[in-house]
Short mmCIF file of the C-alpha atoms (twelve columns), coordinates in Angstrom:
data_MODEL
# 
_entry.id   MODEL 
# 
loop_
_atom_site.group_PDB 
_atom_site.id 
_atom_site.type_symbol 
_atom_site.label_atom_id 
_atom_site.label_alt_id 
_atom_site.label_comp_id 
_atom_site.label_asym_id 
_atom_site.label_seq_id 
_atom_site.Cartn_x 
_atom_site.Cartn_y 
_atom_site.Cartn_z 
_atom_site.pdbx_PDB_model_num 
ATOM 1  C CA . UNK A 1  1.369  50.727 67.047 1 
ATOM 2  C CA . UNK A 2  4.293  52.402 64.952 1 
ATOM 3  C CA . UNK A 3  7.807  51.706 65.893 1 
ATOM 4  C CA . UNK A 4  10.511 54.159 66.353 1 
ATOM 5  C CA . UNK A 5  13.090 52.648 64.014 1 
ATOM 6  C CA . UNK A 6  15.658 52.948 66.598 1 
ATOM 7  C CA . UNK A 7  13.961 50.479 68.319 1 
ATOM 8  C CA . UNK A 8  14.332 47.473 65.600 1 
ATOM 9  C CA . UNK A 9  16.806 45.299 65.732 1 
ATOM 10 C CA . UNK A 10 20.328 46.272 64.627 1 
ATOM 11 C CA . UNK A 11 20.188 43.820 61.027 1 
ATOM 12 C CA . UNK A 12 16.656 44.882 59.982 1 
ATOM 13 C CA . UNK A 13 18.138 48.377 60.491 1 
ATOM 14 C CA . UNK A 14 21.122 47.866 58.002 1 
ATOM 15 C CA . UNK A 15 18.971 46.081 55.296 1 
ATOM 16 C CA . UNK A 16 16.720 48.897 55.735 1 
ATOM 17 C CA . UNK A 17 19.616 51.842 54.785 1 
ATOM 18 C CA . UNK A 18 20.915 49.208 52.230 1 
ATOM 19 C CA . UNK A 19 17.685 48.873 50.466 1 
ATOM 20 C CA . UNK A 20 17.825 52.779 50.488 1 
ATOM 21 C CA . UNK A 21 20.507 53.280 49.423 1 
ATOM 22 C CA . UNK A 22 21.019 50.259 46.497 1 
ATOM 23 C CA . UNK A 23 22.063 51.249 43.192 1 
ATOM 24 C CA . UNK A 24 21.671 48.531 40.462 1 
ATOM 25 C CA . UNK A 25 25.149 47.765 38.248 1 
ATOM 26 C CA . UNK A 26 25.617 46.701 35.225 1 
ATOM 27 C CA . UNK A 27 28.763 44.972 34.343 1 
ATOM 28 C CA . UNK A 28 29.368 44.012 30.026 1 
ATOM 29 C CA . UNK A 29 31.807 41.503 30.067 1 
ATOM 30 C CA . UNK A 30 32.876 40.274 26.613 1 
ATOM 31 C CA . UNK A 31 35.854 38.067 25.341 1 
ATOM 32 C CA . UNK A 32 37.338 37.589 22.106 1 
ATOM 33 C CA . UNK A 33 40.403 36.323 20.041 1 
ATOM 34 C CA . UNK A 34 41.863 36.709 17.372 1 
ATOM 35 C CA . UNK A 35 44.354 34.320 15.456 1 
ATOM 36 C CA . UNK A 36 46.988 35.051 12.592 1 
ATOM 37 C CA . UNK A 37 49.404 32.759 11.287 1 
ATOM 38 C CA . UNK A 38 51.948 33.450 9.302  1 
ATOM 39 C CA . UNK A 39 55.719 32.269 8.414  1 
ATOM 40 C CA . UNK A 40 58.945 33.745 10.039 1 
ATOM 41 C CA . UNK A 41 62.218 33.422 9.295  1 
ATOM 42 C CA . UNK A 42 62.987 34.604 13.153 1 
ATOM 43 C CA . UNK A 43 62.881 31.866 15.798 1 
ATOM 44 C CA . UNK A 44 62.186 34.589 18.865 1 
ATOM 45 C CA . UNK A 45 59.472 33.698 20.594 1 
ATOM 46 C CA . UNK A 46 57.510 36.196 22.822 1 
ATOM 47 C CA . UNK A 47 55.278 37.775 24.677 1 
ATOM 48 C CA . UNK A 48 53.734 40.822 25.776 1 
ATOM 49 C CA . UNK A 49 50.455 41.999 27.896 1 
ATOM 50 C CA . UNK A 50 48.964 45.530 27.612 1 
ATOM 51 C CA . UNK A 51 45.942 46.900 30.284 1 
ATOM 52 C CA . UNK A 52 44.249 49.889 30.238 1 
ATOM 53 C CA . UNK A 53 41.168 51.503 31.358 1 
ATOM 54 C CA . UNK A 54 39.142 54.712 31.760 1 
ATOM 55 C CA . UNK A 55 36.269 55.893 33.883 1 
ATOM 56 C CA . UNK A 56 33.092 58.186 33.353 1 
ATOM 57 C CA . UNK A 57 33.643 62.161 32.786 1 
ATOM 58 C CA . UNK A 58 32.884 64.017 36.257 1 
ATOM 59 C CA . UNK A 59 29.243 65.160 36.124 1 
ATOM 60 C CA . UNK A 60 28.226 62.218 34.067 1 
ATOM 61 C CA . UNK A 61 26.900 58.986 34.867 1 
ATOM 62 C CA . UNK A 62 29.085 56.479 36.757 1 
ATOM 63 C CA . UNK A 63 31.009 53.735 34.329 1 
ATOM 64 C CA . UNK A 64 33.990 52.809 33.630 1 
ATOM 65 C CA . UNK A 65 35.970 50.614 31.125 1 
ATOM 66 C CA . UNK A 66 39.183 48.454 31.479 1 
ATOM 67 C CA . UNK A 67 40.762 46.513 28.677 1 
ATOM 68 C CA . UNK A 68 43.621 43.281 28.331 1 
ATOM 69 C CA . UNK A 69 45.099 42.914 24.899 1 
ATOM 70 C CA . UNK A 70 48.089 39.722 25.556 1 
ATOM 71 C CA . UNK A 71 50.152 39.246 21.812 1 
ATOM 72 C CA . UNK A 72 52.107 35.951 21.448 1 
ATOM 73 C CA . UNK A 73 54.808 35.259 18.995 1 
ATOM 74 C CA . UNK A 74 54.634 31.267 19.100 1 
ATOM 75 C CA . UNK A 75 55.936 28.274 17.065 1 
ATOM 76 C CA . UNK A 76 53.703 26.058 15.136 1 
ATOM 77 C CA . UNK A 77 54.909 22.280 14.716 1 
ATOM 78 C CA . UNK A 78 51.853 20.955 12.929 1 
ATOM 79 C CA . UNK A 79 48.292 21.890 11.710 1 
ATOM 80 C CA . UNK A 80 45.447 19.207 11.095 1 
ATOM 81 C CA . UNK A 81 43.511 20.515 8.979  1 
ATOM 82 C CA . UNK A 82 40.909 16.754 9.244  1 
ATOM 83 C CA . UNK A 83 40.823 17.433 13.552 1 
ATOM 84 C CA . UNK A 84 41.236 21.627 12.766 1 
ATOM 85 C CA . UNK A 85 43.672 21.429 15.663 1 
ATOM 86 C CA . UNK A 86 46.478 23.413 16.010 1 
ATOM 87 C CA . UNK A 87 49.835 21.860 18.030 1 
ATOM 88 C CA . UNK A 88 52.155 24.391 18.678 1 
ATOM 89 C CA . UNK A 89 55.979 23.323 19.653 1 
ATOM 90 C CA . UNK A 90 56.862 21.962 22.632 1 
ATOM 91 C CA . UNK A 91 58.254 24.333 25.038 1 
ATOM 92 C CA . UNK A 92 62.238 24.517 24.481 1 
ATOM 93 C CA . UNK A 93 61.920 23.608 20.801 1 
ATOM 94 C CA . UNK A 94 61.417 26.085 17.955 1 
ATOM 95 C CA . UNK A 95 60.079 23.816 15.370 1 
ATOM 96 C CA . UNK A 96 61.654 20.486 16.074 1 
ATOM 97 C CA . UNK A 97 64.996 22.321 17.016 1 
ATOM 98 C CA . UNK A 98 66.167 23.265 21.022 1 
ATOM 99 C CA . UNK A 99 66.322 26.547 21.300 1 
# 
């Protein structure tokens, strides 16, 4: 005997309109960085974030984009080149000196 989907209970309902109505998203995530060192005779130290983003064109298919860029300025105290480790300055020193 068919059931009136009225009848059903109230959760197989909603799984019922959300497997209707399911979309499948994908989401590209990627991460990168990039490193440049280079000598300064300024001892500022600084830094600074950017975001931005954009979505799809009305009319075309949903997406969407958004975007982090952070820049540092930083001191270096040492480099070893045997470990490839870099150790920047402690914080409140700009190359052995307080700042």
């Amino acid at each position: 005997m068919a059931r009136n989907s009225a009848s059903w209970p109230a959760k197989t309902r909603a799984s019922r309109a959300v497997r209707e109505w399911a979309t499948v998203v994908t989401i590209v995530y990627s991460q990168a960085a990039l490193v440049r060192m280079a000598k300064s005779a300024s001892s500022k130290r600084e830094v600074s974030i950017t975001q931005s983003g954009s979505r799809a064109e009305l009319g075309q298919k949903p997406g969407g984009r958004a975007q982090q860029e952070v820049k540092a300025v930083a001191s270096i105290e040492k480099i070893d080149a045997a470990t490839k480790h870099v150790h920047p300055a402690r914080a409140g020193t700009h190359g052995g000196r307080p700042t």
